[in-house]
C-alpha positions in Angstrom: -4.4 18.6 -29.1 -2.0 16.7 -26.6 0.8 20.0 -26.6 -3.3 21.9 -25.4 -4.1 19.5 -22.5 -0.5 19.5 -21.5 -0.2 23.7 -21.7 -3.5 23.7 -19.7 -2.4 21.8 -16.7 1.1 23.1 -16.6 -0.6 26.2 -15.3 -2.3 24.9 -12.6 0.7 22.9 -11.4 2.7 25.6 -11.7 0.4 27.4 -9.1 0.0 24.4 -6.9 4.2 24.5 -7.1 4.9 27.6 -6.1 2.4 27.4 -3.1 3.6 24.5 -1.7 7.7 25.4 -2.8 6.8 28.8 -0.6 6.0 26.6 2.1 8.9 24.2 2.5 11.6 25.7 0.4 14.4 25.8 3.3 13.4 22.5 4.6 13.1 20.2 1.0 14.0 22.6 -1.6 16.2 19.9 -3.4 13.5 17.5 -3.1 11.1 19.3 -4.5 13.4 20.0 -7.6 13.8 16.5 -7.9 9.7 16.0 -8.1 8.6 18.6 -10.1 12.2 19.2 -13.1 13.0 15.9 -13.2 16.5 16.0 -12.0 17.0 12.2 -10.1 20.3 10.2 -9.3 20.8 7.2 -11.9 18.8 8.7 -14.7 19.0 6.8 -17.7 20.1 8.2 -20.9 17.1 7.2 -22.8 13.4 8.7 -23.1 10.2 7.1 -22.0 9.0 5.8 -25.2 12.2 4.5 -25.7 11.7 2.6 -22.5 8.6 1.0 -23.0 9.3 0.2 -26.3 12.5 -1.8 -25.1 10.9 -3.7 -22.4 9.0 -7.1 -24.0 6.7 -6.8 -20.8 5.3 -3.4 -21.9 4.5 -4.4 -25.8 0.8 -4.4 -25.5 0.7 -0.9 -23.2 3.6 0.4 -26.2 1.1 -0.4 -29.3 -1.9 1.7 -27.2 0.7 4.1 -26.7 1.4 4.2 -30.6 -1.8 4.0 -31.8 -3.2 6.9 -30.0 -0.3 8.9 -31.2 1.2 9.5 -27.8 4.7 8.2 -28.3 5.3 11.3 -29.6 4.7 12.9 -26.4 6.8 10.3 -24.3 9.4 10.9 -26.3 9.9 14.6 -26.2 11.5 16.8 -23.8 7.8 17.1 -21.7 8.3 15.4 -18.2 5.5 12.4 -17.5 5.1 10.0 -14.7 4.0 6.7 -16.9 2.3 3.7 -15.0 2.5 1.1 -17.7 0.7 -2.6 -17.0 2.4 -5.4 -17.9 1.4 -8.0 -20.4 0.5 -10.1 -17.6 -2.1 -7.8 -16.5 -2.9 -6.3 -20.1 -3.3 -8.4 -23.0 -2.7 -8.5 -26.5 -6.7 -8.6 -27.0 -7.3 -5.5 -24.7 -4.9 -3.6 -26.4 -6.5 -4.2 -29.6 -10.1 -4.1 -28.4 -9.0 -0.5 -27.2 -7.0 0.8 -30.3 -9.9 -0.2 -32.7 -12.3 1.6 -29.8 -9.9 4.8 -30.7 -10.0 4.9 -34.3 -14.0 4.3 -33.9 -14.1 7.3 -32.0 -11.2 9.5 -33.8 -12.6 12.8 -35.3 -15.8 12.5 -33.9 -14.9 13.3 -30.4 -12.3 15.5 -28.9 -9.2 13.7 -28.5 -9.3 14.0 -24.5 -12.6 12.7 -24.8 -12.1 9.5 -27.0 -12.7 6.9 -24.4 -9.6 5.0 -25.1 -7.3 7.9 -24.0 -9.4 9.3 -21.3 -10.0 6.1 -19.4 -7.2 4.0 -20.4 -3.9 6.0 -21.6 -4.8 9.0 -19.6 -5.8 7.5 -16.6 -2.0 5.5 -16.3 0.0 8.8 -17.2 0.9 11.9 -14.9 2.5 15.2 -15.3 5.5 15.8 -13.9 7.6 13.8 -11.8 6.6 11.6 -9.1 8.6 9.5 -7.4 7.9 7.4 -4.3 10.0 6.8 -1.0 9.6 3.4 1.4 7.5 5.4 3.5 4.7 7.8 2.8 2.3 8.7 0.1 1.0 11.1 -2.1 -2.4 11.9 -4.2 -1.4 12.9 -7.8 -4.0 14.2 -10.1 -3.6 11.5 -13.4 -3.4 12.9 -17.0 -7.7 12.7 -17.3 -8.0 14.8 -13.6 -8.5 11.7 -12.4 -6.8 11.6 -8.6 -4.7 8.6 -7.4 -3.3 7.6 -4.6 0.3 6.9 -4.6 2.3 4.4 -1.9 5.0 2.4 -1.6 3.2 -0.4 -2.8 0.4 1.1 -5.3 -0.8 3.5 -7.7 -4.7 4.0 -7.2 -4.9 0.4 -5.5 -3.1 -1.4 -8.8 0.1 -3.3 -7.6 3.7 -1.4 -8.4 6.0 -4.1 -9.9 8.8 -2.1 -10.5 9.2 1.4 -9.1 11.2 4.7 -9.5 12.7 4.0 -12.9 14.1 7.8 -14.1 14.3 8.2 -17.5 15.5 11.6 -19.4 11.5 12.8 -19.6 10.1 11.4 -16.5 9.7 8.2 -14.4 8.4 4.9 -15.2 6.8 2.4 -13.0 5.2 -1.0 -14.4 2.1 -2.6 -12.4 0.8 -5.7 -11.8 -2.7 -4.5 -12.7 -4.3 -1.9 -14.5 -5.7 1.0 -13.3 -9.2 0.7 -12.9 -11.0 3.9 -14.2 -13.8 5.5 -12.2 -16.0 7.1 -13.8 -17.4 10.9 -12.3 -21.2 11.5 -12.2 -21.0 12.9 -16.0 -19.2 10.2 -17.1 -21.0 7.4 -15.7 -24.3 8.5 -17.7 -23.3 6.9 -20.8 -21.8 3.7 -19.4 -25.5 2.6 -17.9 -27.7 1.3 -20.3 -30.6 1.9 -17.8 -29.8 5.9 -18.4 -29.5 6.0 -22.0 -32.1 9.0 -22.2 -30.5 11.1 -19.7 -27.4 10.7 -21.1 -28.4 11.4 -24.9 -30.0 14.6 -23.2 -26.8 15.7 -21.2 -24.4 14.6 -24.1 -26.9 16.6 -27.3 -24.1 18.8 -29.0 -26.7 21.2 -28.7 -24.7 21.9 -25.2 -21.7 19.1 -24.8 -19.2 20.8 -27.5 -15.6 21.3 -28.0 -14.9 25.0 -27.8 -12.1 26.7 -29.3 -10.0 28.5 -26.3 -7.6 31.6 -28.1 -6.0 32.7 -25.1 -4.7 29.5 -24.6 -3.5 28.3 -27.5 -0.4 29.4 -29.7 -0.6 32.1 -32.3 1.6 31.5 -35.1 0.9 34.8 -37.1 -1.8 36.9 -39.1 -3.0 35.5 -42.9 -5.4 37.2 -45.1 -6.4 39.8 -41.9 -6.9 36.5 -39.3 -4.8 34.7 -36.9 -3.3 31.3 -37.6 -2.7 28.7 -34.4 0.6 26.7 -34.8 -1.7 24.9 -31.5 -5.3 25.2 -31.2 -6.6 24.3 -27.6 -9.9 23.2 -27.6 -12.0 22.8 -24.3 -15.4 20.3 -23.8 -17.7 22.2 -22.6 -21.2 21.2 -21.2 -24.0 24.6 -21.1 -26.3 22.9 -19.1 -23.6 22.8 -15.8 -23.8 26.6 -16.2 -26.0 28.9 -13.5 -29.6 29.3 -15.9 -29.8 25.5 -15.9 -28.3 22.5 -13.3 -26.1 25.2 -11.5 -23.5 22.3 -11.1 -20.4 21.0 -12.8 -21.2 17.4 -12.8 -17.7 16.7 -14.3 -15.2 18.3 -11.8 -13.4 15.7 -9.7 -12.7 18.7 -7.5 -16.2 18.8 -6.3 -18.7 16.3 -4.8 -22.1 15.8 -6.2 -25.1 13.6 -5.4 -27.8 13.5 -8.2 -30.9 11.5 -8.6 -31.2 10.3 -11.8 -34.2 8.8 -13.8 -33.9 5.6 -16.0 -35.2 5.0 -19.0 -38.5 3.8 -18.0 -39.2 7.1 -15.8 -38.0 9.3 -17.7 -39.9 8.4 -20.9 -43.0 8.7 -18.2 -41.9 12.2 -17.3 -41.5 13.3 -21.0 -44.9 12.1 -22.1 -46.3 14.5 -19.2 -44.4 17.0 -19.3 -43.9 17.7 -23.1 -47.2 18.9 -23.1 -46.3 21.7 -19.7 -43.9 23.2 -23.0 -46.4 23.8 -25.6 -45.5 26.8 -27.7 -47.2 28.2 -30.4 -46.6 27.5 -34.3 -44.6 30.8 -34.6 -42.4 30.9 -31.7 -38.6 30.8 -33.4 -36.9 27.5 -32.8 -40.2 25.8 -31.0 -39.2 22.5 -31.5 -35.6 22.6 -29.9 -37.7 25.2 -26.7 -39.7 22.5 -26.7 -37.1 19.9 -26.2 -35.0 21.4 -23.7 -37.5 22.9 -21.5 -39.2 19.9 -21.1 -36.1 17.6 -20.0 -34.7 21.0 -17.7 -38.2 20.4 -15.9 -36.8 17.0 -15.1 -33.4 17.4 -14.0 -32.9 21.1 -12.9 -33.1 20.6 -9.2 -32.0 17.2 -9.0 -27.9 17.6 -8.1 -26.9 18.3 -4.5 -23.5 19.7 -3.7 -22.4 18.0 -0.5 -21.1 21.3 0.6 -24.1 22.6 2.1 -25.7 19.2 2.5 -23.8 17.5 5.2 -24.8 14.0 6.6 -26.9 15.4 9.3 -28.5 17.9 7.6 -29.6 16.2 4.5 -31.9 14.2 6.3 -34.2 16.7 7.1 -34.0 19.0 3.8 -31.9 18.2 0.8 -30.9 21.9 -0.8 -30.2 21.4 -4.7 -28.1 23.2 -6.6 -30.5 25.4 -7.9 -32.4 26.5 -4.6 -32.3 29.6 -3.0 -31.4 29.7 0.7 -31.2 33.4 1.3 -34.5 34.9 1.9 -34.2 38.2 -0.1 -33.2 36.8 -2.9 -36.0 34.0 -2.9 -37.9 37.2 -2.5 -36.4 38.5 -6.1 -36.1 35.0 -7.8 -39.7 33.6 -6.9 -42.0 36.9 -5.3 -42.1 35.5 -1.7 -39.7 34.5 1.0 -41.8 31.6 1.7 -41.6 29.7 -1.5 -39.1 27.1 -1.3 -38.5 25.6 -4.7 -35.8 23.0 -5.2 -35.1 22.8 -1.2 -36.7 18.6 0.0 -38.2 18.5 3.1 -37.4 14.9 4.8 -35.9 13.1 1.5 -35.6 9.8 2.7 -38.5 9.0 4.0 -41.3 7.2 2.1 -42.2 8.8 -0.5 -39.2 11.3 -0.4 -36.9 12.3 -3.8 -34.3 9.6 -2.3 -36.5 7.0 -1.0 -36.7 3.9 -3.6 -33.6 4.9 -5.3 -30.5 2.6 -6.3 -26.9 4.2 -5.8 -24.0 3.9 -7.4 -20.5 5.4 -6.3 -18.5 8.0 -8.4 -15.0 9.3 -8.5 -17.2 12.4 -7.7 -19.8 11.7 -5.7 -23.2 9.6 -5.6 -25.8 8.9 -8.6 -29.4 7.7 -7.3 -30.8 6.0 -9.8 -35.0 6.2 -9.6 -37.6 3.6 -11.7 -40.3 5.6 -9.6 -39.9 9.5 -9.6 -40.7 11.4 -6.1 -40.1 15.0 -7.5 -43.0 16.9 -6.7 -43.1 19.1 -10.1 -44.8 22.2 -8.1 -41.8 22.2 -5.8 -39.3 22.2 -9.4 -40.5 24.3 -12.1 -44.7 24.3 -11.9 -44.2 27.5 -9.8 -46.7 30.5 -8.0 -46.3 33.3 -10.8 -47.0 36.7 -8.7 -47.3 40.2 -11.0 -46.6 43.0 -8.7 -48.9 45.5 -9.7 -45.8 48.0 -9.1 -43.2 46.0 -10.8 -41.4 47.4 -14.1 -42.9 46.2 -17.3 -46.1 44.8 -15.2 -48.8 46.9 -16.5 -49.4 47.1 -20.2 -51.9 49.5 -20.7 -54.6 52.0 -19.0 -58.0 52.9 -20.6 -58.2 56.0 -22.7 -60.8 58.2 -24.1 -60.6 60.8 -27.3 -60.1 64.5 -26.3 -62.0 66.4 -29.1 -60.5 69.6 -28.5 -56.6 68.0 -28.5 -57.4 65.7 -31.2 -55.8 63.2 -28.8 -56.5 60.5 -26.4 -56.3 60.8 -23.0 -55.8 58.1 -19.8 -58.9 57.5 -18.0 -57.0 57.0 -15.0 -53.2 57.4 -13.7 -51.5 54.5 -12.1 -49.8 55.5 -8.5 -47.5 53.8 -6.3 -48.0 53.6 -2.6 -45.7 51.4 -0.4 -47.1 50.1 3.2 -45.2 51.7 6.0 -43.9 49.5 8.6 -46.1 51.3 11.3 -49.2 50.4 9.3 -51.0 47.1 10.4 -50.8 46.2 6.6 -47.4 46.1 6.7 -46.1 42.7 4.7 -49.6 41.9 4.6 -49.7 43.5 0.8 -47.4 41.7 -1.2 -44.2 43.2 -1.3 -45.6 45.7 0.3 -46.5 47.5 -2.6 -49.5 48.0 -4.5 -50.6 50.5 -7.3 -53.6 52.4 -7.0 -55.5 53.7 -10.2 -56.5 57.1 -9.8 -59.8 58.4 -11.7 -58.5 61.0 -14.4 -62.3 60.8 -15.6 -65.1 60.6 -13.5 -67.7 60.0 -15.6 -66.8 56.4 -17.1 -65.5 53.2 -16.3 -62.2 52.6 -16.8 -59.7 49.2 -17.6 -55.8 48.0 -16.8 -54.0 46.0 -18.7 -51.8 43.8 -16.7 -49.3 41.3 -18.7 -48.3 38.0 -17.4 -45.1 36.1 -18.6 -43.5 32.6 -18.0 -47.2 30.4 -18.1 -46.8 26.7 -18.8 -49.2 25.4 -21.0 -52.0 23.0 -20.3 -51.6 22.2 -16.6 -53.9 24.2 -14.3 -53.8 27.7 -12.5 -55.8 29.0 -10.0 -55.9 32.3 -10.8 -56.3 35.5 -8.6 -56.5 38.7 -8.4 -55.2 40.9 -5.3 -56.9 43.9 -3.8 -55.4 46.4 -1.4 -57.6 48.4 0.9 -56.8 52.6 1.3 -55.8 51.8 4.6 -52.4 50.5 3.7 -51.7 53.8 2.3 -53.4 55.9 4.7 -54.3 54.4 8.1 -56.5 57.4 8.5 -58.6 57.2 4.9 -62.1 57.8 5.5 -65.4 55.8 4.4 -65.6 57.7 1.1 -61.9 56.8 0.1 -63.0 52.6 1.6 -65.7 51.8 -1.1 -65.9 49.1 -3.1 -65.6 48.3 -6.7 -67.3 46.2 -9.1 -64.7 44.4 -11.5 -64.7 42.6 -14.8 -61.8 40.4 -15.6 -60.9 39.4 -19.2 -58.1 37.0 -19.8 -56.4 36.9 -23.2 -54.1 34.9 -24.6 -53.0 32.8 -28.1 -54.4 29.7 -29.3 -51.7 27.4 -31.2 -51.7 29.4 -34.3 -50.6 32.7 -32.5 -54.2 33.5 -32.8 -55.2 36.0 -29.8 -58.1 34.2 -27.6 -60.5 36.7 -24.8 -61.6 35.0 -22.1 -64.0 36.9 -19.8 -63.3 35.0 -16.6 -65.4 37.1 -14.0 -68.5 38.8 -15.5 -69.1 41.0 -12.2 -67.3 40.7 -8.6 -67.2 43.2 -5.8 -64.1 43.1 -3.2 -63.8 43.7 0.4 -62.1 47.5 0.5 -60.8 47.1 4.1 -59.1 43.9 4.0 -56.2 42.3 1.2 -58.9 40.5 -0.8 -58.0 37.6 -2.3 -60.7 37.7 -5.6 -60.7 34.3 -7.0 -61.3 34.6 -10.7 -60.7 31.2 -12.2 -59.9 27.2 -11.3 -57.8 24.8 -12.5 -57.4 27.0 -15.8 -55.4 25.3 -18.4 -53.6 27.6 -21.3 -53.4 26.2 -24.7 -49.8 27.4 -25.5 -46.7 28.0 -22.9 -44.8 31.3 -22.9 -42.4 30.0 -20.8 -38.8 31.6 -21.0 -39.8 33.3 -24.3 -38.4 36.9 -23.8 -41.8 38.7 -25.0 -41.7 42.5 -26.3 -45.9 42.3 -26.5 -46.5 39.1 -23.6 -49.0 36.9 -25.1 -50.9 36.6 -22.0 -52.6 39.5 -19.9 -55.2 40.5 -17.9 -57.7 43.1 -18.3 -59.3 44.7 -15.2 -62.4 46.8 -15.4 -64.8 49.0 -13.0 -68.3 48.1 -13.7 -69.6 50.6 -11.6 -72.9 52.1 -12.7 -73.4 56.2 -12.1 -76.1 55.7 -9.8 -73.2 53.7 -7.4 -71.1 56.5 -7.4 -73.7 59.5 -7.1 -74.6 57.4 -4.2 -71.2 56.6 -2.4 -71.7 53.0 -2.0 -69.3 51.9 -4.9 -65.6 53.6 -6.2 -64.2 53.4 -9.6 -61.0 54.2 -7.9 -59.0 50.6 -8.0 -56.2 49.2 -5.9 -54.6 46.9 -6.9 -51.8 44.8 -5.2 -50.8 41.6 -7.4 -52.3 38.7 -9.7 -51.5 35.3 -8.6 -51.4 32.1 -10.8 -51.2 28.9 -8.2 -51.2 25.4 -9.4 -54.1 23.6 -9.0 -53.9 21.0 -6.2 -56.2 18.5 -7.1 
């Protein structure tokens, strides 16, 4: 597992060499050999382990060392930088509280996990050579990614004692104090007690697991038809830093992150709400582990900022989260309006605001903002506007139909056309997306039904729910009074109950619309679904909504009614109380 780590970040110094060797190769060319291969004046003829274990000062570092199974390592032919504390600075308790941490931890964690070599052997050991002059200083990037800056005088702030000590595998310093670890915003989850729930969330091997890596580690030949690894590298890997969920990789040192963070006491507040948004029904596959992880993503998705595009200035007025969306056509695609904001904080320190209140604690890698009171506004996270283009792929389920006795067949009552609003026509971005479908009458002589399906509803928590006319105008600025009548609609809403049983819901009994104007048809409040179909990827969409003409004959003999529908969208907006 050590011959892994160390294979991983030979590449990327090797990189980082060659870019900087290309830069100052006639100037320091010797120098640089001397840094990065390990070729000093006055090397001694002895390895590092062999060092440490010599010096009496060193004994406590040395049985860490050989506990964790490093010694090995110090004593090949790979080339470390070792800062080892003295016994004056590391005692004989330490060393023991943190070898009998190590075998605690051994085989349940990945080695580069186990907390005694991440944050104590790792964080005093370097690849490579480093060596310091009287003047000058350098940042090195510690065995655990940690970086630290070297002087004269110090290693990461810790007092050098003795310096420059070449060895036949490396260099050894000794320090008058140990190197204090700190801790990146991942990390420092499971060292508060006050964010034991986030952290049991953020560390579930459901997503925090070791991953085997083949390209990187070392086949050693084919048995019974399969490879065999003389070295298996294994990476830690955490799903929820990836783009579908936080959008942020919490535990790079490379970047910096702020994140607000809930303790214990919010966050089992926010789970007893918010369980219930994730309701799915008895037969959905896996429903307790949806249930589970959708309802804690509601928490934290949108909560990490990168402070790459939230500078000091900025911030102050709008805080932009990983997971927003700052370009406009693509909020457009992601959400169904440019206007909708989602994970974007307008003025976040003032009272009230998703900083305000909060309790901050420094990182190797940024900020956590710890929050007893939560100021996340869940419609401006995931209680979003869902908008069903009438146009949109996979939007429309079904169209009326009647039998043709002479085909033996059925027949569509009506066909579903297209029209998209020119940008010369005064209902231009007035229709949503500037498209809307209009359902042309195949058959005359009966009403007729659409069958829209709606995806991605969160379950008890309420909608206001609408449906969206467009007038003929929008297609044709000169349509006539005959092609501008009115229609009289019945809407049925169905959806399951918790046993998957479907549920009709006739919402609107009878409602005319405006035909000359986008009419925004109200057809219920604060309506509250029994079961969430959230995220589910739906073949047959448990929820949809049924559209019907209710237009008697007298009506249309008369030309004061059209079964002739247009329809631009259905909206479901959260209820604001």
């Amino acid at each position: 597992m050590l011959n892994g780590f160390m294979k991983r970040h030979h590449i990327y110094h090797t990189v980082l060499g060659l870019a900087v060797a290309a830069l100052a190769l006639t100037a320091c060319s010797d120098e640089w050999n001397d840094h990065y291969e390990g070729q000093a004046i006055d090397v001694k003829n002895a390895s590092l382990w062999e060092a440490i274990q010599k010096d009496g000062s060193l004994s406590n570092f040395a049985s860490v060392v050989q506990a964790c199974g490093y010694d090995k390592a110090l004593g090949s032919s790979q080339v470390f930088t070792v800062f080892a504390p003295t016994n004056d600075c590391f005692s004989s308790a330490e060393a023991q509280a943190l070898i009998q941490q190590y075998n605690a931890e051994k085989g349940k964690v990945n080695d580069n996990e186990n907390t005694t070599i991440k944050e104590f052997l790792q964080n005093h050991i370097a690849l490579y050579n480093h060596s310091i002059s009287k003047t000058g200083s350098d940042s090195i990037v510690m065995m655990n990614g940690k970086y630290a800056l070297l002087t004269p005088e110090t290693i990461g702030g810790s007092r050098l004692l003795t310096t420059n000590q070449h060895y036949g595998n490396g260099v050894l310093f000794t320090l008058g104090q140990q190197v204090a670890f700190y801790p990146n915003v991942f990390e420092y989850m499971r060292k508060d007690n006050d964010l034991d729930s986030i952290r049991s969330f953020f560390y579930n091997e459901m997503f925090y697991r070791s991953v085997f890596d083949a390209e990187e580690s070392v086949p050693g030949g084919i048995v019974d038809g399969k490879t065999v690894y003389l070295d298996s590298v294994f990476h830690q890997q955490n799903e929820l830093f990836n783009y579908d969920f936080m959008q942020a990789r919490l535990n790079s040192e490379d970047s910096t992150y702020w994140m607000v963070m809930p303790t214990n006491r919010a966050w089992r507040d926010l789970i007893d709400e918010y369980t219930s948004y994730f309701n799915y029904d008895n037969t959905v596959n896996k429903r307790d582990s949806i249930i589970y992880t959708n309802s804690r993503m509601a928490i934290v998705k949108g909560t990490a900022f990168s402070r790459t595009f939230n500078s000091d200035a900025a911030v102050r007025d709008s805080a932009r989260s990983t997971n927003c969306v700052l370009d406009y056509n693509r909020r457009k695609n992601s959400w169904g309006a440019d206007s909708l904001h989602y994970f974007q904080y307008y003025n976040p320190y003032q009272a009230g605001g998703i900083f305000s209140g909060t309790t901050n604690v420094n990182c190797s890698n940024g900020v956590i903002m710890k929050a007893d009171e939560w100021h996340f506004d869940k419609t401006e996270t995931f209680f979003q506007t869902r908008i069903i283009e009438a146009e949109a792929r996979g939007a429309i389920k079904e169209v009326s139909m009647v039998d043709n006795p002479t085909k033996g067949t059925k027949e569509e009552t009506i066909s579903p056309r297209i029209h998209y609003v020119e940008a010369n026509n005064s209902f231009y971005n007035k229709v949503s997306n500037n498209g809307f479908v209009e359902f042309e009458q195949a058959k005359t002589t009966v009403n007729h039904s659409v069958t829209f399906n709606i995806t991605d509803v969160l379950s008890n928590i309420g909608y206001d729910i609408y449906l969206v006319t467009a007038p003929a105008l929008a297609a044709d600025s000169t349509a006539t009074a005959i092609q501008r009548l009115p229609n009289v609609l019945r809407c049925t809403l169905s959806y399951n109950d918790q046993d998957a049983k479907k549920q009709e819901n006739r919402i609107v009994s009878s409602v005319e619309n405006n035909p000359d104007i986008v009419d925004y048809i109200l057809l219920a409040e604060d309506f509250k679904f029994p079961v969430c179909s959230y995220g589910l990827n739906e073949d047959q969409p448990q929820v949809t909504l049924t559209v019907e003409t209710r237009v008697t004959s007298t009506q249309q003999r008369n030309n004061t009614h059209s079964r002739t529908m247009r329809i631009d969208c259905i909206i479901l907006k959260p209820h604001v109380q």
